[in-house]
N, C-alpha and C positions, 0 to 999 in steps of 0.2 A: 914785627909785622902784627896790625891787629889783627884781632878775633872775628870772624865772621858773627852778625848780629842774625840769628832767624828772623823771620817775615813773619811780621804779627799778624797779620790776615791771616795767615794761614797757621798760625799756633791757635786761632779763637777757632778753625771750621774744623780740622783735625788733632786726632789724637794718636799714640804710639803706643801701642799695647805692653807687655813686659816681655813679650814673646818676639815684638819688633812687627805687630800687624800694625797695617795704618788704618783707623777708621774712622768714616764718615757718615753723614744725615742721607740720608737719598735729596736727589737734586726736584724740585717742583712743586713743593707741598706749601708752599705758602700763599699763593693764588688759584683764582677757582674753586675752590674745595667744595663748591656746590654740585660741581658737575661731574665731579670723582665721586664714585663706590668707597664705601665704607672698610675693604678688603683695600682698595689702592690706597687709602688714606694712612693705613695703620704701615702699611709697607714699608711708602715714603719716611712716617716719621720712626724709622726704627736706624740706628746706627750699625752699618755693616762694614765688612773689609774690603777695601779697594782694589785695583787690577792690578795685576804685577808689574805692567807698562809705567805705571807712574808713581808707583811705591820709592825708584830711586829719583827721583826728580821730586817728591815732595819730601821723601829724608833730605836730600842736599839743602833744600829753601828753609829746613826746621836746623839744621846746623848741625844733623847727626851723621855725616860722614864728612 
């Protein structure tokens, strides 16, 4: 049986911390950014941890269960 290959989309947008968090960019920071606040701006582009709802459903598409 082959090996499950990960979803390279989704190896370029996330990452697996050593701890096994998953983390991501905030979603909406690459248009408009004229009409967003300086505080929404910096939000957006900062990588945080994801919802616990799709933490196993993005390990299964990276090939880690």
């Amino acid at each position: 049986m082959p090996k499950q290959k990960p979803c390279k989309g989704l190896t370029k947008r996330v990452r697996v911390t050593v701890n096994g968090k998953v983390m991501a960019k905030g979603t909406g920071g690459r248009h408009k950014r004229v009409r967003k606040s300086p505080v929404q701006k910096r939000r957006l582009s900062k990588v945080r941890p994801l919802e616990k709802q799709a933490v196993k459903q993005i390990r299964a598409g990276l090939g880690l269960i």
